[in-house]
C-alpha positions, -999 to 999 in steps of 0.1 A, spaced: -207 501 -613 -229 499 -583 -233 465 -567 -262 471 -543 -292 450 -552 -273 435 -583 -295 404 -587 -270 373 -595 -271 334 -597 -245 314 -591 -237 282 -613 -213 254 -608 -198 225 -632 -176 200 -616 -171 224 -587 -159 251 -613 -183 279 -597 -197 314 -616 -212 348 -605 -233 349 -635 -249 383 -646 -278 382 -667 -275 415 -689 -292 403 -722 -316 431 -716 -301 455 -702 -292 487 -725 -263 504 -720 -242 483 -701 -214 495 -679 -178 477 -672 -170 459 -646 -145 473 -625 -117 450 -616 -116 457 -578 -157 450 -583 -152 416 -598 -125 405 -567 -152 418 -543 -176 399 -555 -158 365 -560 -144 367 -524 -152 339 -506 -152 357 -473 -163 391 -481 -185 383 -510 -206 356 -533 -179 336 -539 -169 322 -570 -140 308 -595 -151 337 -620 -178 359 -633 -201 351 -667 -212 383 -677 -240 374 -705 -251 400 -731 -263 397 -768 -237 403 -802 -260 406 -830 -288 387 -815 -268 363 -804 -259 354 -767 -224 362 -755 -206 358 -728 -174 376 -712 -154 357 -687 -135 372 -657 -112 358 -633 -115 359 -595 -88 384 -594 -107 408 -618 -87 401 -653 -105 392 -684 -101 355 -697 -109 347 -733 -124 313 -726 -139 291 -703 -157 260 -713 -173 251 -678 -184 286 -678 -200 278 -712 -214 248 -699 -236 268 -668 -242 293 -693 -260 267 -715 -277 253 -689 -288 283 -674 -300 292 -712 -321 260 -711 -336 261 -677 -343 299 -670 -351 314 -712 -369 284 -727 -337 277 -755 -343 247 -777 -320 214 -764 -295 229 -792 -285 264 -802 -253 287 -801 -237 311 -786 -202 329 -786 -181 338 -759 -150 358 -766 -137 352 -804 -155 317 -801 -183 304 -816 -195 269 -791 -226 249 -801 -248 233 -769 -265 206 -767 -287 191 -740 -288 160 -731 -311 140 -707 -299 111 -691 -304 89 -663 -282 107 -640 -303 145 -653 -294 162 -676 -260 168 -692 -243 198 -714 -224 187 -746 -204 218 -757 -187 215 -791 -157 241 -800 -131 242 -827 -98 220 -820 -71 238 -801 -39 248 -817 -9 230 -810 21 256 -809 53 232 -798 69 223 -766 88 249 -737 109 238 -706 98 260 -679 114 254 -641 129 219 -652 88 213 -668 87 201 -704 54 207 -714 30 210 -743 23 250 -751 -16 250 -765 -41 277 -777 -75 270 -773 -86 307 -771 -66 311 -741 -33 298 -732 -23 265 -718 7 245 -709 0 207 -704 29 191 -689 26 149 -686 35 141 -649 22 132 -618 24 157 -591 3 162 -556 -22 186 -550 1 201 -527 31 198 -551 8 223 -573 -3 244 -545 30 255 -540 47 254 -570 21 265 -596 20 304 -596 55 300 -606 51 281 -639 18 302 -643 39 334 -641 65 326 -657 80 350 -681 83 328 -707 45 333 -706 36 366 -716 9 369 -705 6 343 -684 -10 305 -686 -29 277 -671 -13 250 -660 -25 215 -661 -4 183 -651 -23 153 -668 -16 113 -657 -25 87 -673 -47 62 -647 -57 33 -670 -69 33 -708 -87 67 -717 -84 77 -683 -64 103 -672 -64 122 -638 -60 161 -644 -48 185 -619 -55 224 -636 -36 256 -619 -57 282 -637 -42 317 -649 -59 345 -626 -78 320 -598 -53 294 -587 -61 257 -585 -96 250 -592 -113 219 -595 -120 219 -627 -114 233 -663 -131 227 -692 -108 244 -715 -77 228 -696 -90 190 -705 -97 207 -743 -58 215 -742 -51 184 -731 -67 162 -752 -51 187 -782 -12 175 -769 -25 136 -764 -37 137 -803 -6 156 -812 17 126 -795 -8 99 -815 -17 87 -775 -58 92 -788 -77 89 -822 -101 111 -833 -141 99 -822 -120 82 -792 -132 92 -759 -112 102 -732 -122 110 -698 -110 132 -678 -109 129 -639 -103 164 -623 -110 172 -584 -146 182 -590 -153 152 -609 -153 137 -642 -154 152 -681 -158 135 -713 -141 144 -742 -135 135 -777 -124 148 -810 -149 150 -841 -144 166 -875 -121 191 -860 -144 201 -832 -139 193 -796 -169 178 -776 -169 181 -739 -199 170 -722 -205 170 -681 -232 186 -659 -239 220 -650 -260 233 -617 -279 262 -609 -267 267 -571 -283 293 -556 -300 327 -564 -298 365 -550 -289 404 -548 -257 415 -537 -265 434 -505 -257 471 -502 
């Protein structure tokens, strides 16, 4: 697929940051090439991002495919689904609440104004909670919420996880691979969450990560359901709670910047 004059925006949530690709009207699409998607999430050589939200239509119905910064296809990614309903909102005049799927799942958004601007609630079905796994010394809490997680409670360093995550990520216990989040509790419903993601590395943020998370503290009776927790991850903070067996996450999205990729 040719890059040149590829028009893009790029979107951020908690410092999570997209290329996202607006192909709702374009007819017959064409794949991304992997070595296409690492060019253009280079942060030296080219946009820049965490990932790439390619958004097309399924039966009239917005959908989005999610790609890692090293070119492999993710099957979920709730702060991407959090720009993407934003950018719905703001740019294509959607209603404050509609739906959308990205990958096998089906997530509702809702918009929310608030003193602070505006605010995406995302609501997606509960995770399942698959059992426990000792990986590198790490017991830790295996979870599917459409991807793979593995939510160990502990408190490590930034650095700690800089150095050590790739390892737990790749482990071959994990077949094909996982995220990583180490979650500590700071106070009451607070928790500080440090994410390793499968494909990009530490980021500073996951949506999908805090979903997992919240799955393994309702598993070990640590939350109730309608009880809010917050999240605080390095890009800020995320509020979630369990509803009816849905998840609702609910943060801010931002429309950074707009452009073509040069030629």
């Amino acid at each position: 697929m040719k890059t040149q004059n590829l028009p893009f925006t790029k979107v951020q949530s908690l410092g999570n940051d997209f290329i996202l690709l607006n192909f709702l009207n374009i007819k017959n699409k064409k794949k991304l090439p992997q070595k296409t998607i690492s060019y253009l999430c280079n942060r030296h050589f080219g946009i820049g991002a965490d990932g790439i939200l390619l958004l097309t239509q399924k039966n009239k119905t917005p959908h989005v495919q999610i790609f890692n910064a090293d070119g492999t296809q993710a099957e979920l990614c709730l702060n991407g689904a959090r720009c993407v309903s934003y950018y719905l909102y703001k740019t294509h005049n959607f209603p404050k609440q509609f739906t959308f799927t990205m990958g096998n799942s089906t997530l509702t958004a809702k918009i929310i104004e608030t003193k602070n601007g505006i605010e995406v609630l995302n609501k997606i079905e509960m995770p399942r909670y698959v059992g426990t796994k000792t990986v590198l010394g790490h017991t830790g809490h295996v979870i599917d919420s459409g991807n793979p997680h593995f939510v160990i409670f502990s408190n490590v360093t930034h650095d700690w996880l800089k150095q050590n995550g790739k390892k737990i990520e790749s482990h071959p216990s994990f077949l094909n691979k996982t995220n990583v989040e180490f979650v500590h509790k700071l106070k009451k419903n607070i928790y500080e969450l440090f994410v390793f993601e499968r494909g990009c590395g530490i980021t500073l943020a996951c949506g999908s990560g805090a979903c997992a998370a919240l799955c393994a503290l309702f598993e070990l009776k640590k939350v109730k359901e309608k009880e809010k927790v917050v999240f605080q991850m390095l890009g800020g903070k995320l509020l979630c709670w369990l509803e009816d067996g849905f998840v609702h996450l609910q943060a801010n999205a931002h429309l950074v910047f707009e452009g073509k990729v040069g030629g």
